[in-house]
C-alpha positions as CSV (number, residue, x, y, z in Angstrom):
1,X,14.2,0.9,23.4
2,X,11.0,2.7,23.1
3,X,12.1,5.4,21.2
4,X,13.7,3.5,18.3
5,X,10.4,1.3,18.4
6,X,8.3,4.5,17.9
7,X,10.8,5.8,15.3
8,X,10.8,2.5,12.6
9,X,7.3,1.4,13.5
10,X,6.2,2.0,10.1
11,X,8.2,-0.3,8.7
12,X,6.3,-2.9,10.7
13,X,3.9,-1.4,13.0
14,X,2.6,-3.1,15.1
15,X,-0.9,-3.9,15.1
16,X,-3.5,-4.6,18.6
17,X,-6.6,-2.8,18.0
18,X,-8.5,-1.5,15.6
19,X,-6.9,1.9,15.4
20,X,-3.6,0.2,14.8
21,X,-5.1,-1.9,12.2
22,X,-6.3,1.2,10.3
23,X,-3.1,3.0,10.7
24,X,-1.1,0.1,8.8
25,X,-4.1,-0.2,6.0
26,X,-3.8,3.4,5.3
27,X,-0.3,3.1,4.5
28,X,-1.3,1.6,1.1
29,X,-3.4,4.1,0.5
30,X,-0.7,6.7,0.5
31,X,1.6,4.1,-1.3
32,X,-1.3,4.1,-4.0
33,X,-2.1,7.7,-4.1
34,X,1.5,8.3,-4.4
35,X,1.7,6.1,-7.3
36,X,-1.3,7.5,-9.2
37,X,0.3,10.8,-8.7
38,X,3.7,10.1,-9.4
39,X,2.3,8.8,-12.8
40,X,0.2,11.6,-13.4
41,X,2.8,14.2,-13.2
42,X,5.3,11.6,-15.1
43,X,2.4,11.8,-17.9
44,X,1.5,15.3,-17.9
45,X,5.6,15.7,-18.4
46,X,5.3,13.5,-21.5
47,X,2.9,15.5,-23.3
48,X,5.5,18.8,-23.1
49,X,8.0,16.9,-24.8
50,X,9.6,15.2,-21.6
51,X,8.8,11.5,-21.7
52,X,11.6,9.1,-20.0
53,X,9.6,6.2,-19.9
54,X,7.7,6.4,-22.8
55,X,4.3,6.9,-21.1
56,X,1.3,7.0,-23.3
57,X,-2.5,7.9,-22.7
58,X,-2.6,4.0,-21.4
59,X,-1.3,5.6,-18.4
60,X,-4.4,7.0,-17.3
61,X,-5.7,3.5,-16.8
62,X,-2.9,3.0,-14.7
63,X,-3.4,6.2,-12.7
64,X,-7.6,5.1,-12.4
65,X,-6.1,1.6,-11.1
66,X,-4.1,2.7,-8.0
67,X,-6.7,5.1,-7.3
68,X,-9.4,3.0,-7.5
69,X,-7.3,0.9,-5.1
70,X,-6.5,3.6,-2.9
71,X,-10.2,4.2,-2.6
72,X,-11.3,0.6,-1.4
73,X,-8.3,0.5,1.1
74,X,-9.7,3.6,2.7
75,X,-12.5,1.4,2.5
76,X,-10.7,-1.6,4.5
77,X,-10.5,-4.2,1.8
78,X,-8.7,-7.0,1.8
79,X,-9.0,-7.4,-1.5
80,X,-7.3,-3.9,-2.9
81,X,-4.7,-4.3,-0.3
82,X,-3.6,-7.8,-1.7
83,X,-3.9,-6.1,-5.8
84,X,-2.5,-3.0,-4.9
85,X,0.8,-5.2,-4.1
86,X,0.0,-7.4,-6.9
87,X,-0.1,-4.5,-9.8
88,X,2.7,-3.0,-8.4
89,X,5.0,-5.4,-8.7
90,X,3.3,-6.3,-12.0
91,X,4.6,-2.5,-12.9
92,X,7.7,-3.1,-12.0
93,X,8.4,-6.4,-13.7
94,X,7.4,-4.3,-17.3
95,X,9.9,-1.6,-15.9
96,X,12.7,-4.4,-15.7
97,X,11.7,-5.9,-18.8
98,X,11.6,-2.4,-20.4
99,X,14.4,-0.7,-18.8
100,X,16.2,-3.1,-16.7
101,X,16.5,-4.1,-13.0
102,X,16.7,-0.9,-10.7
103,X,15.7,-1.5,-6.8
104,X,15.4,1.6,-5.2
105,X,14.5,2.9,-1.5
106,X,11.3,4.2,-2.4
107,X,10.5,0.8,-4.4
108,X,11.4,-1.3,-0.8
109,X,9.2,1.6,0.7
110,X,5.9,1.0,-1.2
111,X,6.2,-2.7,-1.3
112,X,6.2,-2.3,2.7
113,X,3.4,0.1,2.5
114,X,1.6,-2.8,0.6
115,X,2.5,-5.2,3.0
116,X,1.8,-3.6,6.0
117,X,-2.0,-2.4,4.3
118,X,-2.6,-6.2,3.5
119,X,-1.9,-6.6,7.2
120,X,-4.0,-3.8,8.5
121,X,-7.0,-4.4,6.5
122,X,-7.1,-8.3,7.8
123,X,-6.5,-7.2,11.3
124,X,-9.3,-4.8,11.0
125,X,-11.4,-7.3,9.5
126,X,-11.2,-9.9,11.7
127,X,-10.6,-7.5,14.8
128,X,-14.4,-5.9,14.1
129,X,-15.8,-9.5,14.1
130,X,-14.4,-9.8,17.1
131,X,-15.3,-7.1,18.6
132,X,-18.6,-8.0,17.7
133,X,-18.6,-11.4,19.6
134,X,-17.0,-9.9,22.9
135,X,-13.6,-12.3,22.9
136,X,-11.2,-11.8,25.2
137,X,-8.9,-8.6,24.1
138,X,-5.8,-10.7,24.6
139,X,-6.6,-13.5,22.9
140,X,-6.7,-11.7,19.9
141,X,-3.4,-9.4,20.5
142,X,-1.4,-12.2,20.7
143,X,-2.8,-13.2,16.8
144,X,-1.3,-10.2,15.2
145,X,2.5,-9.7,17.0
């Protein structure tokens, strides 16, 4: 049973100090830096003549987004983890309305990556005001299973 724990425990790790809190925030980083890159490389494409999804020089604001986002998760923010989720599914509803409904492994895996950073950078959050105010170790293990 350990094993298999170990082996999908990025889908939902789970989180009981502040290491593990980190661990699962930095997921969306990676989700966003993958993004930004993924777009980058879909852009650069387009200007050689190679454009399937008609990306335009608006795309660079798109690309400064996630990384901007990426940058504040590293940070531990709440607040990038939650619009990191939020403006990707915002991409993906344009994609649908532009080119129709297409769920795809990697899609389920960034939206986890999302999910699990929105987790992470609460946990770490309230787990370093714990920390701060000496509760009982726990108590607060039992708030994040």
């Amino acid at each position: 049973m350990e094993i298999q724990e170990k082996k999908y425990n990025w889908i939902w790790p789970k989180i009981i100090d502040v290491e593990s809190a980190k661990k699962a925030a930095k997921q969306g980083m990676y989700a966003s830096v993958f993004i930004a890159g993924t777009t980058l490389l879909l852009l650069v494409l387009s200007i050689q003549g190679f454009n399937p999804m008609n990306l335009d020089a608006y795309s660079l604001i798109d690309i400064m987004i996630f990384i901007i986002i990426a940058w504040r998760i590293y940070a531990m923010s709440r607040t990038a983890a939650i619009l990191g989720l939020a403006f990707y599914i915002l991409e993906q509803i344009f994609l649908f309305n532009d080119f129709g409904f297409r769920m795809s492994a990697v899609m389920v895996i960034i939206i986890f990556a999302f999910i699990n950073s929105i987790r992470g950078t609460n946990a770490f959050n309230v787990l370093k005001n714990y920390s701060t105010q000496n509760v009982d170790q726990n108590k607060i293990n039992n708030n994040f299973e």
